[in-house]
Every structure is written in structure tokens, then in C-alpha cells.
N, C-alpha and C positions, 0 to 999 in steps of 0.2 A: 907265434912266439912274442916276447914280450920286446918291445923296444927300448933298450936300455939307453940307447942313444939319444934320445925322445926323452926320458926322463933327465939325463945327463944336462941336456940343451935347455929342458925349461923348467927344471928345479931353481934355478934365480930368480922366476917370474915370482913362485910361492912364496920367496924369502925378501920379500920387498925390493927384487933387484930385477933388472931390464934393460936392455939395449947397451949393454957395456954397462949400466951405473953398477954402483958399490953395494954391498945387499941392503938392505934395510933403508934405503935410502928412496923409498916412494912409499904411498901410503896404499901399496897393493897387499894382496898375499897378507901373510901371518902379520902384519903390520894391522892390514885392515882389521881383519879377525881381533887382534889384542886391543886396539881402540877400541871395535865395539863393545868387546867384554869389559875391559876397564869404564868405559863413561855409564853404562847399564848397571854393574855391580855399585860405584858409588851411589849415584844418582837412586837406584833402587834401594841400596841401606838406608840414606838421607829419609828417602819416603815412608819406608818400612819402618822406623821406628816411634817416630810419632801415632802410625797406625798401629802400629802393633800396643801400644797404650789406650788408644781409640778401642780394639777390640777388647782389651780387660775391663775396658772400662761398665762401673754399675747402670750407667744411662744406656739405654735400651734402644733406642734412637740412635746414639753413634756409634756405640756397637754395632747393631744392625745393620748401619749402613755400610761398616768395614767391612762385615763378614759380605754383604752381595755384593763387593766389589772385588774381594778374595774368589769368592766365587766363580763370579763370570770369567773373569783373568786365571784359573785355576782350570774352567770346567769347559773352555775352549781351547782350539790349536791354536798355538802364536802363528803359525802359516797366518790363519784367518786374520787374526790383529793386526797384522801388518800390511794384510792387502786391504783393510776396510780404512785404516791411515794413510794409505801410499795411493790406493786405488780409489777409495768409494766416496773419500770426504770432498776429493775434488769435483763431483756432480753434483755441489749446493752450491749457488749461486753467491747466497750469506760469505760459505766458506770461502768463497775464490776472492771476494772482496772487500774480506778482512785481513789487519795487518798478518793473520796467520798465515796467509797464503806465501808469504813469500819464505816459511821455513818450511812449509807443507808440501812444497813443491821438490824440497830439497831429499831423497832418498836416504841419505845419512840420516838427516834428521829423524825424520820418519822411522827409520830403523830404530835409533836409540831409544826415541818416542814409546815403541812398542814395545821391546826389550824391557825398558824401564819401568816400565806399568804391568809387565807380567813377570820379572823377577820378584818387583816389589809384590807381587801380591801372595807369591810364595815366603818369601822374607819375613814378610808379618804374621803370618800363621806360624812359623818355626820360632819365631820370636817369643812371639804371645802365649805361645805352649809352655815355653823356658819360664819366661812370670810367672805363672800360673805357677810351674813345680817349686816355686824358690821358697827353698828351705824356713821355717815357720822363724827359726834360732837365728837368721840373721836380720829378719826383721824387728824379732823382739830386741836382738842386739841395739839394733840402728833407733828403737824408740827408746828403749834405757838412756841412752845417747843423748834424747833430746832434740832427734831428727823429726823433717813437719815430712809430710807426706811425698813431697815433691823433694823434697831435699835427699830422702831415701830413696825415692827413685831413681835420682840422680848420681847419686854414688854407689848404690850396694846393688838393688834391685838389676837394674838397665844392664851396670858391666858385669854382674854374675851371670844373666840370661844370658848377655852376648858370647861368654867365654863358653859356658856348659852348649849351646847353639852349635858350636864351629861343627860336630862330626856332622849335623843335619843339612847345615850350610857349606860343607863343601861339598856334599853329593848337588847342591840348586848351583852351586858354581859351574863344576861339571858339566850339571845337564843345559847351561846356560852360553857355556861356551861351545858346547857341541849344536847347540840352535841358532846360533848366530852365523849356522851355514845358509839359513833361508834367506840371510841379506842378499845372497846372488841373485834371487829371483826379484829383486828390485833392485839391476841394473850396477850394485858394487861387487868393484874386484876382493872378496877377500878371499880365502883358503879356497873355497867351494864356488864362486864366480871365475879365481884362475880358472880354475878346473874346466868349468862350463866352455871358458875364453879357447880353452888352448884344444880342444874337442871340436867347437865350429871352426876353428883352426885348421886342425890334420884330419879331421872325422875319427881320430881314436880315441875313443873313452875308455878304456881298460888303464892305461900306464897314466893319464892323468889324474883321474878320482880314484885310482892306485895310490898315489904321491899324495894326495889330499887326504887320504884316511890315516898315513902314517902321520904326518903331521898333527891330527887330531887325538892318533892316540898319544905321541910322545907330549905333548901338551896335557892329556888326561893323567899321565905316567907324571910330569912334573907337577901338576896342582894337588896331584894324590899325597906326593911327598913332599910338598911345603906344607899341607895341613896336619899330616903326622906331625912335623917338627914343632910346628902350633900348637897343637894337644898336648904332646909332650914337654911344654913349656908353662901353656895354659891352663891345664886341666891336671897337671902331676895330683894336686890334693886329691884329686877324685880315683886315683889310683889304688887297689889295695896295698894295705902296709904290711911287710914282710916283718916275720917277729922272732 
């Protein structure tokens, strides 16, 4: 039978709380989990869009080099990206005795590190797709205007992809935040490291990565419905009109 007790007692561990504190008040649990998605999702837009121009771009050269770095980061597990960052960099000797070593070492770090380099590289392809489709009539718009090339890019181009993006971009959120369960296997407490925690704990893993999965879907259930409210805000033009 299932232990509801069990869950009762260490459902505050999940919600940033322990030992008597207040909930949200450690950086365990859905705390961890939310950092890592929030520093990944910036950090990865930041990167993403400058690539994501690199890839439309007519030189061949730095296109190419976007697309196999899309690639690689696209056409492997993030499990693996994280363990070749956390695990594999520290058997070079170079590595261990350079300034990187002292953020290399740090699991967070690492985490985000690898997060960041594999959302981005979904990012820029959803991105660059969007360029690619943008409408012919607002760029001719933007050169009647007397816009230079980067000037259009910067006003019409960049925030029209970004807005027509969001339904593609919430599904890489999603799948990004439900990945940032593999931080547990590099030693952080978040959703899915409680879990681990509270298992070599009592030896029951049913009622805890029980209590972890609902957390991940109600998290799935809220990003789902702040990105409707997005669309419905940002994308209304793109709606048919009733006549």
C-alpha cells in the first residue's frame, strides 16, 4: 500500500523546505529544478539568437559551423553532455590546471553549462526556421522605410520570429524542464535528486518519484497555460478573423 505518511512527512523536502524551515527557503527541490530551468532558458535564448542569424546567414562557413553544433547538441542525450562536462573533462591534466577548473568542478555549474549548450542549440534552429518564413511584405515594408539590413533585423525580423516561435518554444521549454531531472545524477538536490535522497533514505521508491512526477506534471500543466496566455496576447494577428 502506498505510504501516505511518507509522502505527508517529506513533501517539504520537494518544496524547498527541511528540517522545520519555511518552504522555499533552501535551494533544494522545485527550487533547484526552477534555477536550473530559469539560468538554461536565458543563458540559452542569449546564445540562440545570435546563432540562430549565424545560421541564415549566406556565408557558408558560419552557417555550417552553426548547423554541426546544432547537430551534435541535437543528435546526442544531454545525459551524455553532462557526464562528458562533469565527468570526462576532469581527466586532462590542461583541464584541471586551468582557471576553468575551479567552475568545472562545481556540479551546478556543469549542469547549467550543459543545459545551456543543448537548449541553445534547439533554440536556434526554431529560431532560424521563423527567419526563414518571415513574411516577404514586412520586409519590403521595413526597406520602403529606409531600414539597412541590421536595422530590420533588429526591429521587425528578430521580434516577429521570436513571437511566431513561442508554440515551438514552449514544447523545448517543457522538454527542458522535464531534463533537468538528470541534474540528480550529478549529485544536486532538485525534484528528481529529492527523490533519489529520500529512497536511499527508507528504500521506497514508489511514494517518492510518485511525488516527483506530480510535481513535474503540475509544472508541465503551468508552463502549458502561461504559453497560451502568450499566444493569445502575441500571436492574436495570426488568428483567423471572424466576419
Amino acid at each position: 500500500m502506498i505510504d501516505f505518511h511518507l509522502i505527508l512527512e517529506k513533501l517539504p523536502a520537494f518544496l524547498g523546505g527541511a528540517d522545520g524551515q519555511p518552504l522555499l527557503s533552501t535551494s533544494d527541490g522545485i527550487v533547484m529544478t526552477l534555477q536550473l530551468l530559469g539560468a538554461s532558458l536565458l543563458l540559452g535564448m542569449l546564445l540562440a539568437i545570435p546563432l540562430a542569424l549565424g545560421r541564415v546567414s549566406k556565408n557558408r562557413l558560419l552557417s555550417g559551423s552553426v548547423w554541426l553544433y546544432t547537430y551534435i547538441f541535437r543528435g546526442t542525450p544531454l545525459l551524455v553532455q553532462l557526464f562528458i562536462i562533469y565527468y570526462g573533462l576532469s581527466q586532462f591534466d590542461a583541464v584541471r590546471a586551468s582557471w576553468l577548473w575551479q567552475y568545472l568542478q562545481d556540479a551546478w555549474f556543469c549542469a547549467i553549462l550543459a543545459f545551456t549548450l543543448n537548449t541553445a542549440a534547439y533554440t536556434t534552429e526554431i529560431i532560424a526556421g521563423q527567419i526563414r518564413t518571415t513574411h516577404w511584405g514586412e520586409i519590403e515594408a521595413a526597406r520602403a522605410m529606409g531600414m539597412s539590413k541590421w536595422l530590420m533585423m533588429r526591429r521587425i525580423v528578430i521580434p516577429s520570429a521570436l513571437r511566431r516561435a513561442l508554440p515551438a518554444y514552449s514544447n523545448e521549454v517543457i522538454m527542458m524542464m522535464q531534463s533537468t531531472a538528470v541534474a540528480g545524477l550529478v549529485t544536486l538536490a532538485d525534484i528528481t535528486g529529492v527523490a533519489r535522497r529520500i529512497y536511499s533514505d527508507t528504500y521506497m521508491a514508489f511514494e517518492p518519484f510518485l511525488v516527483a512526477g506530480a510535481i513535474y506534471l503540475a509544472l508541465t500543466f503551468l508552463f502549458v497555460w502561461l504559453f497560451k496566455q502568450a499566444e493569445q496576447r502575441w500571436l492574436a494577428y495570426l488568428a483567423p478573423r471572424k466576419h
